[in-house]
N, C-alpha and C positions, 0 to 999 in steps of 0.2 A: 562177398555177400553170401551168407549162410543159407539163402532160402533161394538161390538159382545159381547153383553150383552145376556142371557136366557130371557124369558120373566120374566116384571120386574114391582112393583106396586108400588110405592112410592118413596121416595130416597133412593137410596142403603149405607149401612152400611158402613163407610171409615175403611180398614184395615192398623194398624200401618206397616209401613216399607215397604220396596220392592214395588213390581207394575210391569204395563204391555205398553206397549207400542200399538199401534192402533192392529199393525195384531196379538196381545195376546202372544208377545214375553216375555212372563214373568221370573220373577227368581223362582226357589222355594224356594229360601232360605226366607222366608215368614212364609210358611208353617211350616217348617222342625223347625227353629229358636224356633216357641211357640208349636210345639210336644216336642222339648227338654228343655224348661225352665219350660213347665206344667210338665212336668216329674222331671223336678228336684226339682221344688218346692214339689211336691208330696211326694219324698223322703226324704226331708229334713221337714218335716213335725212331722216327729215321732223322737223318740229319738231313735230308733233302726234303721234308712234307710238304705239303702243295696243300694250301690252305684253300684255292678254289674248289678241289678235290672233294677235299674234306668237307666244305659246304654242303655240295651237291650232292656227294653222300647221305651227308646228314640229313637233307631235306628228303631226299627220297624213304628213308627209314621211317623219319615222322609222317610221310604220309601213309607208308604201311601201316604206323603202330594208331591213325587213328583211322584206319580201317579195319580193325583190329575189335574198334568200341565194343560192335553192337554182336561180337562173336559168339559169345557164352550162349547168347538169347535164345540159339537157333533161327534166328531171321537171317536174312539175308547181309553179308557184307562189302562192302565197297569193294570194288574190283582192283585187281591188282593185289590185296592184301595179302596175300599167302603167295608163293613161290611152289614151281615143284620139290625142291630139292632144298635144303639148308643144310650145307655139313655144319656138323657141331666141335664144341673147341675140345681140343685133346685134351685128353684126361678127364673129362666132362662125364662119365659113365656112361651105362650103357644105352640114351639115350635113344630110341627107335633101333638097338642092335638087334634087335629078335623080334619075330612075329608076335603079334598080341600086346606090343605094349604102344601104348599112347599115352606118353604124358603128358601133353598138352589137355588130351582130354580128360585127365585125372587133375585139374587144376580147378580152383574157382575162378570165375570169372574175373575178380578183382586182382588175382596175379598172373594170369595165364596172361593175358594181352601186353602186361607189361616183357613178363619174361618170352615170350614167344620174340617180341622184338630185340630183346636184349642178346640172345642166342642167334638172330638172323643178322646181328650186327658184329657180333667176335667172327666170325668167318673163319673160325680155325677147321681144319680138315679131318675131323674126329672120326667120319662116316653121313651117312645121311638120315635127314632124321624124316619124319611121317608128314605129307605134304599136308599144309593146312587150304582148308575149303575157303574158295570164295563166297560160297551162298548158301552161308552155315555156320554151325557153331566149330570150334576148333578141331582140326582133328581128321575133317571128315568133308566128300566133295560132297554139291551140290545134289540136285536131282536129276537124275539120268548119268552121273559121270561115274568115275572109278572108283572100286571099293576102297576102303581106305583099312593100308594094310594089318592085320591082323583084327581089322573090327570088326568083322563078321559080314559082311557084303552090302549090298543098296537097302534091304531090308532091317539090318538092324540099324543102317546109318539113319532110314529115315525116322523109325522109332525114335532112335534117339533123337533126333532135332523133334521131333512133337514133344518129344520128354519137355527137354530142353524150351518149347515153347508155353508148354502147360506151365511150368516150373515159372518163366517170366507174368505170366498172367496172373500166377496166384502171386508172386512177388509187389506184383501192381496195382492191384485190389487191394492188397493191402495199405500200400504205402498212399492209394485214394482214401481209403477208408480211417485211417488214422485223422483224417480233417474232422474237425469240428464246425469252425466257421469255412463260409464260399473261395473266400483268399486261399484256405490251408487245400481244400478240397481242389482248385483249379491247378494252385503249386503243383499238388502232388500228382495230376494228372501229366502237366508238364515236366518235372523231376522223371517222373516213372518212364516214360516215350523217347525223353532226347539224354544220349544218342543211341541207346537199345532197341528200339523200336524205328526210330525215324531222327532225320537231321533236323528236324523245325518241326513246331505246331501251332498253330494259331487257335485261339481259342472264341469262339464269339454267343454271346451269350442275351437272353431276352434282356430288354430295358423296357418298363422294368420290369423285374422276374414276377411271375403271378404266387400267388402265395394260397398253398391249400386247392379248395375248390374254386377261387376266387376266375371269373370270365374277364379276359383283358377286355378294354373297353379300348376302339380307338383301332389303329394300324398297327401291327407287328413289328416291330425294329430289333435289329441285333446289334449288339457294338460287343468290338473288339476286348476281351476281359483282359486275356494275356497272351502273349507270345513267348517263346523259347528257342533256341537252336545251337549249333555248332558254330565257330567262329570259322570262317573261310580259312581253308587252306594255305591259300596262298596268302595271309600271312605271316608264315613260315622263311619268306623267300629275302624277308629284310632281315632274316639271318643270315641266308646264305650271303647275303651281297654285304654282311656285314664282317662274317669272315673274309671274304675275299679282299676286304678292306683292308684286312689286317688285324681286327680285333683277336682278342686273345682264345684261344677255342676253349678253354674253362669255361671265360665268363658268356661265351654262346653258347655253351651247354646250360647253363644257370639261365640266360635270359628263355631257352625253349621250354626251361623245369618252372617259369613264371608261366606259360601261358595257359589261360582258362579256357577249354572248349564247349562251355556254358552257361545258364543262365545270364546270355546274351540277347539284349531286344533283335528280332529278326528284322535287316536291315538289307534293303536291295545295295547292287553295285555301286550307286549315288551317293549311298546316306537315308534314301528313302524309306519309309513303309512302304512295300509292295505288298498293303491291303489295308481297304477302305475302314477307315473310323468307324462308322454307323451302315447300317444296312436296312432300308424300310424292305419288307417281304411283299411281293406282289401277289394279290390274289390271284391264284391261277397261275402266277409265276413258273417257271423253269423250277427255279429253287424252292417253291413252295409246294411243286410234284417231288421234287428228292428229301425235302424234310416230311412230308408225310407217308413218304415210302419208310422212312425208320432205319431201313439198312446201310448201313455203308457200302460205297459205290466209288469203284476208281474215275481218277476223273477226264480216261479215255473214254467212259459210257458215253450214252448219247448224251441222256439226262444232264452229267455232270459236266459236262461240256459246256451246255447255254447256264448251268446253274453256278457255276464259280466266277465267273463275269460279274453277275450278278450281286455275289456275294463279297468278291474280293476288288472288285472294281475293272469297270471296262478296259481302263488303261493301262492296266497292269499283266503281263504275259502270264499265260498258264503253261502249268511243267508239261512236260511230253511223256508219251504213253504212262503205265500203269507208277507213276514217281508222286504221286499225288492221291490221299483218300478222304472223301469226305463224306462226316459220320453224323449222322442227326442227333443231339442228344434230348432225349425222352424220357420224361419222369413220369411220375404217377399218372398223368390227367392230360399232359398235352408235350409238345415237344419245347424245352426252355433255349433252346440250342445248337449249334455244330460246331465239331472238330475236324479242321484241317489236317493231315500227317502229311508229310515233305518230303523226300529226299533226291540227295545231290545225283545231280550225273554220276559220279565217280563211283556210286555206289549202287548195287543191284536193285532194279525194280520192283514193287510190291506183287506177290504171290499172292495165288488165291487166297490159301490159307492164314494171309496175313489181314482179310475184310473181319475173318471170326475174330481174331485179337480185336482190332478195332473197336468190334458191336461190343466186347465184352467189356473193354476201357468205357466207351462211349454211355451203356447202359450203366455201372458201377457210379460214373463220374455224375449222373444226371440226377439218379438215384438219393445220391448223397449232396448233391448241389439243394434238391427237394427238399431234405429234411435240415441243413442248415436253413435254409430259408425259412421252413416251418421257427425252427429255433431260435431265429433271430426276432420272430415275430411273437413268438412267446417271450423272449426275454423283455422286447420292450415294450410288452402290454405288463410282464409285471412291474420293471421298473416304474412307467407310470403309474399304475393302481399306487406304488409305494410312494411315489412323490408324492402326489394326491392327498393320500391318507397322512399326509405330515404335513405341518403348514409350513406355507412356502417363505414367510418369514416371521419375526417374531414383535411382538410391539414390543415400543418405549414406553412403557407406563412412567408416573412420574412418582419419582424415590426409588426406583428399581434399573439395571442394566443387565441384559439379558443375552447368552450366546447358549449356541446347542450346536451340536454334532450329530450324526447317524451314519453308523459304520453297518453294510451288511455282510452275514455271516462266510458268505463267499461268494466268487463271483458267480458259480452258475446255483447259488442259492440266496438272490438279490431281494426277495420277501421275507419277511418277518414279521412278526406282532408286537416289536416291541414298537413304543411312541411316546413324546412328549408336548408339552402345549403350557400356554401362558395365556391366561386368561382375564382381561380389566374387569374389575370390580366396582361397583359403586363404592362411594368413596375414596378412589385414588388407590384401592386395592388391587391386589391381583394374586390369582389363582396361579400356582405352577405344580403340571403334573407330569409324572413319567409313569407309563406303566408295559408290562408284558405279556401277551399272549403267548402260552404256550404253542409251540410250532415252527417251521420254516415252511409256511407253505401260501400259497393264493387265499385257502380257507383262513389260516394264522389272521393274513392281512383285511382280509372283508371283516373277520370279529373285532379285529383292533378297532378299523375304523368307527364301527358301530359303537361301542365302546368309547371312541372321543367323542362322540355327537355324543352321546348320549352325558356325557360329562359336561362338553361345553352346556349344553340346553341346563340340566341339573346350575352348572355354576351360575347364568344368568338369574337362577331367581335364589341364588344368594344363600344357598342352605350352608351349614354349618358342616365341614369334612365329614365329620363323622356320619351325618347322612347322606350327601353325597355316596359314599361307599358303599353305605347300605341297597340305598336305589341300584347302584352300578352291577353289586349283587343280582337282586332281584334281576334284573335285564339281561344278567350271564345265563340264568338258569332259565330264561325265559327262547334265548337263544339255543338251547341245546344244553342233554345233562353233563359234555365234556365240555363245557366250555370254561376252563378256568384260565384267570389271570392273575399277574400280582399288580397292585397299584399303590402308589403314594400320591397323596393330595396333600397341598400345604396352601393356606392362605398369610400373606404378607399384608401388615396395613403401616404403610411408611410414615402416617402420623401418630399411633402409638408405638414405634418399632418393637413390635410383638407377629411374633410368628405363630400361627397354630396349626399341628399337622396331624395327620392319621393317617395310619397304613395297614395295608389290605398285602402283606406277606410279604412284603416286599425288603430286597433289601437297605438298609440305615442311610440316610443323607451323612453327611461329611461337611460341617461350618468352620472354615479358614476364618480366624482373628486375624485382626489389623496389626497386630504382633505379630503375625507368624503360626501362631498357635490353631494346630488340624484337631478336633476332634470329632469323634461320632455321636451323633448325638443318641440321646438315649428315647425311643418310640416304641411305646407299644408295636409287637411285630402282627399280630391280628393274620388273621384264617387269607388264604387266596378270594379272591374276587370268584363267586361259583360254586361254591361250595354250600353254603345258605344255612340260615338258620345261625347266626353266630353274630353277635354284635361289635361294633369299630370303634375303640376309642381315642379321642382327639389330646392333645398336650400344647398347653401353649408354652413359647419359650421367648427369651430374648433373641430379637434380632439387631444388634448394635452398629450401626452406621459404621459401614467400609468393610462389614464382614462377607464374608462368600460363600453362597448354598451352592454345595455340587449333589445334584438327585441326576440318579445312574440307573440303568438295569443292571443284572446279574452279568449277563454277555463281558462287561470291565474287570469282573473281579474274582470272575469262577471258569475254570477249564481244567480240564483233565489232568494239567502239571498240578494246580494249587486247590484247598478249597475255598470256599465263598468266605470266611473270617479271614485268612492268608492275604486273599486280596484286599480286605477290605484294610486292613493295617499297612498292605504295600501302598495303598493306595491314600492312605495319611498320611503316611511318612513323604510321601512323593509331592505331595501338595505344600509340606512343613519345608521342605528342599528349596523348593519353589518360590515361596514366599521369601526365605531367609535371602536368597541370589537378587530376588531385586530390591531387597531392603525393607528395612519393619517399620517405615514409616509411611508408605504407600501401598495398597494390592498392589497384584501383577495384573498387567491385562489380563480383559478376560479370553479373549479369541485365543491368546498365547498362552493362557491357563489352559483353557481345553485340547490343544495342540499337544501342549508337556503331558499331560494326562493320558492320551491315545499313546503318547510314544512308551509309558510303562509297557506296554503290550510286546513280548517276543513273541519269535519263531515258536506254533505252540499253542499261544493263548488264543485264537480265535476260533473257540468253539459255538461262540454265538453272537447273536446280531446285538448291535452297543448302542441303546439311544443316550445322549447326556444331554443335561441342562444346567447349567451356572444361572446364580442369581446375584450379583453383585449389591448391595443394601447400602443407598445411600440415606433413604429417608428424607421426609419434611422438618425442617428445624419448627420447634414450639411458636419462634418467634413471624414463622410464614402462616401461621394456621389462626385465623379469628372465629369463636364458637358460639352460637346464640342460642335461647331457647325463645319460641313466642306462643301465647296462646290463642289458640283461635280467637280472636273477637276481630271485630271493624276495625280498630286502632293496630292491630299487627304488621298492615304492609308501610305504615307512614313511621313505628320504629324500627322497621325493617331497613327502609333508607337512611334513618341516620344515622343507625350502626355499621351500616356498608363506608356511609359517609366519613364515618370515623376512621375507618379501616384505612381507606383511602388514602389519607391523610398522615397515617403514620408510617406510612409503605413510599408515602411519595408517588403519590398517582394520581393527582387528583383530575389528571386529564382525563380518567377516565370513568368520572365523577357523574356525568349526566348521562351514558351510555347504561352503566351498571345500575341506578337507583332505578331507570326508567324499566330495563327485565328483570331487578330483583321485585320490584311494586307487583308485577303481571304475576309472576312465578307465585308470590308468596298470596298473593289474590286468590289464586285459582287453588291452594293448600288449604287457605282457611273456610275458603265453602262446604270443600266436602269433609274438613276433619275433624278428629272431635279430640283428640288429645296432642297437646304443645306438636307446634313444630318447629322446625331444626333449620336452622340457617348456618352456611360454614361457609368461610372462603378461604380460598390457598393462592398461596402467590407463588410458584416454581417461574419454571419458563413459559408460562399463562397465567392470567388468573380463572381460576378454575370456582364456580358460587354455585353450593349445593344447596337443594330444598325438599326436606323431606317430611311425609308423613303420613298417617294410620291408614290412608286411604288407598284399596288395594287395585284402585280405576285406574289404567296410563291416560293421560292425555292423547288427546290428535288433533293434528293441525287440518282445518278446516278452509274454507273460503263463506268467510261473513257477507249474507248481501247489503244492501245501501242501508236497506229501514233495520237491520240486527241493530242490536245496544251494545253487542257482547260479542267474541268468539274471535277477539283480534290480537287476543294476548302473543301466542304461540306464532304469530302472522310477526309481531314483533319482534321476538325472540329468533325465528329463524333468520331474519333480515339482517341484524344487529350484531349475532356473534356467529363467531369462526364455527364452532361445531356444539351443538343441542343432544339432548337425549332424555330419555326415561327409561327406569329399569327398577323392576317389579320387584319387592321384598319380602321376606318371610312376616315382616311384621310392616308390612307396608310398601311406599314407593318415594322413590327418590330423581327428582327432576334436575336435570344440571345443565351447564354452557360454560364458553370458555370465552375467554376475550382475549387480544394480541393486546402483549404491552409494549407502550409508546416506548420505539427505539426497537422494538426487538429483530425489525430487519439486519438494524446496523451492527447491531450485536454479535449477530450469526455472522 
């Protein structure tokens, strides 16, 4: 590990296998692996080896080399770890031969433990080398013991272990800080402590976390987020009894060089959790005096004594003297928090100076636990706003099938302004729009929405693209003078299949033939939405039954590899690919059109957010559609019925012959009161029959409640009663009143 190294003179020695991560999250399995192969080679050396031997060799080495772990750190290490004296193997150089050299201490942390055990394991008699400290980093005793030779006496030994400890803190702050989300942030809490700091942590954290300024409402409870630790030692010992068995000592070197002394759930002698699930905080509590003390406290104090009971459960033993620290953790506004730190008997107690590592862990982790939280709760207020402001499905209008996609531009930039929308029309029409706010932001997303509203209301009363636009305009620059957008508006009427569309900057739709055949069509490209002062012109074109409108934003077909014409030809060709693979007598799906469509997209292309829309054009055939004109007089609702009558008749319907004449008479009644030029009768037969009435008059209807002496006002009382679904919707040159009717069989159909 480059960032909590001892001090160090030259390039440091690379150790085969294993390794450490930044905050000295190491394996032992390093160590342990060449105590048992040097042992076993050892044994197998003579012709007499004693595999027992050899075992308990081996075993005792591994538990040097993982007391070993937490050496670099300057904390304190398992006891036992170091020896006075290790001769070294001959010919080994001049390892500890002169005053002033330490090479243990000239190591990093990530080879120094492996090789310190590797050299204490050859046992050749080369001299003696520099006795490593039990309660410290390599090199050098404890506090109050012997100077370690040539380091410069108790003074600079302890400097150096603060080095050495400052060095671990900042290595740990980091590798906390590196989290983004509360999962990466807890990891690395636990990553960073076990086993450098401590043999196990348990981590327990608010349920649920308060967010911001927010007052928990309610009782306090902490539950267990995560734990971590060392795997017990004495699993080691089904080695030894597995040499003694006879196994082969290679392949007991190989099964010691398998084991992980990490990210292990912490598990009592049983199998148990020895610590409670959940923890309610009692006001006034024990615990509730050591978390708003803040500091970290061993859990010989008074305090932490009745407080870890509490916390980890009555039933469960607590460690003896200073082997145990528990840390409050404290964020901005109140405490979210505590951490446990653990270590084994076998390993030196917690020093004073190991409370300040704690607070410093402890605050870092809390700190940052804070603002993932903040961020988790921004992220999913924007992804809602962005669901929101997109409709959450899409209708079936009838002669049209409709799919759409929305890709955002990345994931920690899930807003955007781009959107699309389908919109029913009077007369069996429908509107389909895509367009794009400039941005990737919350503001991007509030103008988009504004922007659809402002379109769906504009398409309700039926205006023609090209003013729709205009309006859309006006309401950009009414909004703010940066507020530009591009948009394309296209209106579909599947009984003329004729398309007419206008575009406000945007880029070109893309019409797949039932052939096969992609091209673009050709649209006036017209000024960005916001800019003002600049007129939209409409084009009408064929839309031919089985063809397919793909309207995109730029996000599909422009990024920093290609430009916007690049894409837009990749992206014809890709559609022409498409069509041809499943045949040129049928479309492709369309879910599966829009799918093949995203995957043109490499490593690269996604420099902005992708709304799409497919419109698949089936159309009303001539022979579903009957068209009338009538003129206002008294005789219009009685040839109103026999023309329906007729209709009827030729469709094969005639069940639903006294239903239809009885709301076309009402409908067409209440037309010629108030109108003064012909009105319009039309029926369609799809998968309903659908009876429209339209005319000059710019009044909607409402349904009313007629009292007993009324003559009148029971038309619309009929009509709601009678058919599946009613409406009116208001027109540029009038209004148009419609209903629908189920036809006979169409349960069984479906």
């Amino acid at each position: 590990m480059t960032e909590y190294p001892t001090s160090q003179e030259g390039p440091p020695p690379v150790a085969s296998g294993g390794g450490t991560d930044e905050a000295g999250h190491g394996k032992a399995p390093i160590a342990a692996t060449e105590a048992v192969r040097t042992h076993a080679a050892g044994a197998g050396a003579g012709p007499a080896a004693d595999p027992g031997a050899a075992a308990t060799a081996a075993a005792s080495d591994v538990r040097a080399a993982r007391s070993a772990a937490g050496a670099a750190s300057g904390l304190p290490r398992p006891r036992g770890a170091a020896s006075a004296e290790v001769p070294a193997a001959a010919g080994s150089g001049p390892t500890g031969s002169g005053p002033g050299q330490n090479h243990d201490n000239a190591r990093p942390r990530d080879t120094a433990d492996a090789v310190d055990a590797h050299d204490a394991a050859r046992g050749a008699g080369a001299g003696p080398a520099p006795a490593a400290a039990g309660n410290g980093a390599p090199g050098f005793q404890g506090a109050g013991g012997p100077a370690v030779p040539g380091g410069g006496g108790p003074d600079a030994t302890a400097a150096r272990r603060e080095g050495d400890r400052l060095r671990f803190v900042g290595a740990a702050t980091r590798r906390i800080a590196r989290g983004i989300d509360l999962d990466e942030i807890v990891l690395g809490l636990c990553r960073a402590t076990v086993p450098t700091f401590s043999d196990a942590i348990l981590v327990y954290l608010r349920d649920p976390l308060p967010v911001g300024d927010e007052r928990p409402v309610g009782p306090v409870v902490l539950r267990l987020r995560r734990t971590d630790r060392l795997r017990p030692i004495d699993d080691l010992t089904d080695i030894s009894s597995t040499i003694g068995a006879g196994m082969d000592l290679a392949g007991a070197a190989g099964a010691a060089g398998e084991l992980d002394f990490s990210q292990l759930p912490l598990v009592g002698p049983q199998g148990d959790l020895p610590a409670a699930e959940l923890c309610e905080i009692r006001p006034g509590g024990a615990l509730a005096e050591v978390l708003r003390g803040v500091r970290p406290v061993f859990a010989s104090s008074a305090g932490a004594r009745a407080a870890l009971p509490e916390l980890l459960g009555a039933e469960h033993p607590l460690p003896r003297g200073n082997r145990a620290v528990l840390a409050p953790l404290r964020g901005r506004r109140r405490v979210i928090g505590a951490a446990v730190f653990l270590r084994s008997p076998e390993r030196p107690a917690f020093e004073q100076n190991d409370l300040l590592v704690a607070a410093q862990l402890a605050t870092h982790t809390a700190l940052g636990i804070d603002k993932a939280v903040l961020y988790g709760r921004e992220a999913y207020i924007a992804d809602e706003l962005q669901r929101t402001m997109l409709p959450d499905s899409l209708p079936q209008p009838t002669g049209v099938r409709l799919a759409s996609r929305y890709l955002p531009a990345a994931e920690t930039a899930r807003v955007g302004g781009d959107w699309y929308d389908a919109i029913p029309l009077p007369g069996s029409r429908v509107a389909l729009v895509v367009g794009d706010v400039m941005g990737h932001s919350m503001t991007s997303a509030a103008i988009m929405g504004q922007l659809r509203t402002t379109a769906q209301t504009l398409a309700q009363l039926d205006l023609p693209p090209a003013e729709v636009l205009h309006h859309l305009d006006e309401q950009a620059q009414r909004l703010g003078s940066d507020r530009m957008a591009t948009c394309m508006y296209a209106v579909y009427d599947p009984v003329a299949h004729r398309i007419t569309i206008a575009n406000a900057g945007h880029p070109p739709p893309v019409l797949l033939h039932l052939g096969g055949r992609a091209e673009v069509l050709r649209v006036p490209p017209g000024a960005p939405i916001g800019v003002g002062g600049v007129d939209f012109e409409a084009v009408e074109l064929d839309a031919p039954a089985g063809a397919t409108l793909l309207l995109y934003t730029d996000g599909l077909v422009e990024s920093r590899l290609r430009d916007v014409w690049t894409g837009i030809e990749q992206l014809r060709e890709r559609l022409a690919t498409t069509a041809q693979l499943t045949g040129l007598d049928h479309p492709p799906p369309l879910e599966a059109l829009c799918d093949d469509v995203l995957d043109m997209l490499g490593p690269g292309d996604r420099d902005d957010d992708i709304a799409l829309l497919a419109a698949r054009f089936d159309g009303i055939a001539p022979s579903d559609v009957a068209y009338w004109f009538l003129d206002p007089e008294e005789t219009a609702p009685g040839r109103a019925r026999r023309f329906a009558r007729r209709a009827l008749t030729r469709w094969g319907l005639e069940d639903l012959s006294d239903s239809l004449e009885l709301l076309v008479s009402e409908v067409v009644t209440n037309a010629v009161r108030y109108a003064e030029r012909p009105v319009t009768l039309r029926l369609l037969r799809t998968d309903v029959l659908r009876c429209e009435v339209g005319d000059d008059s710019p009044q909607l209807p409402r349904q009313r409640r007629a009292r007993d002496t009324d003559e009148g006002g029971r038309g619309l009382f009929l009509v709601n009663r009678l058919a599946r679904r009613w409406g009116a919707t208001r027109l540029s040159s009038g209004k148009v009143v419609w209903f629908e009717l189920p036809l006979p069989g169409a349960g069984e159909r479906r």
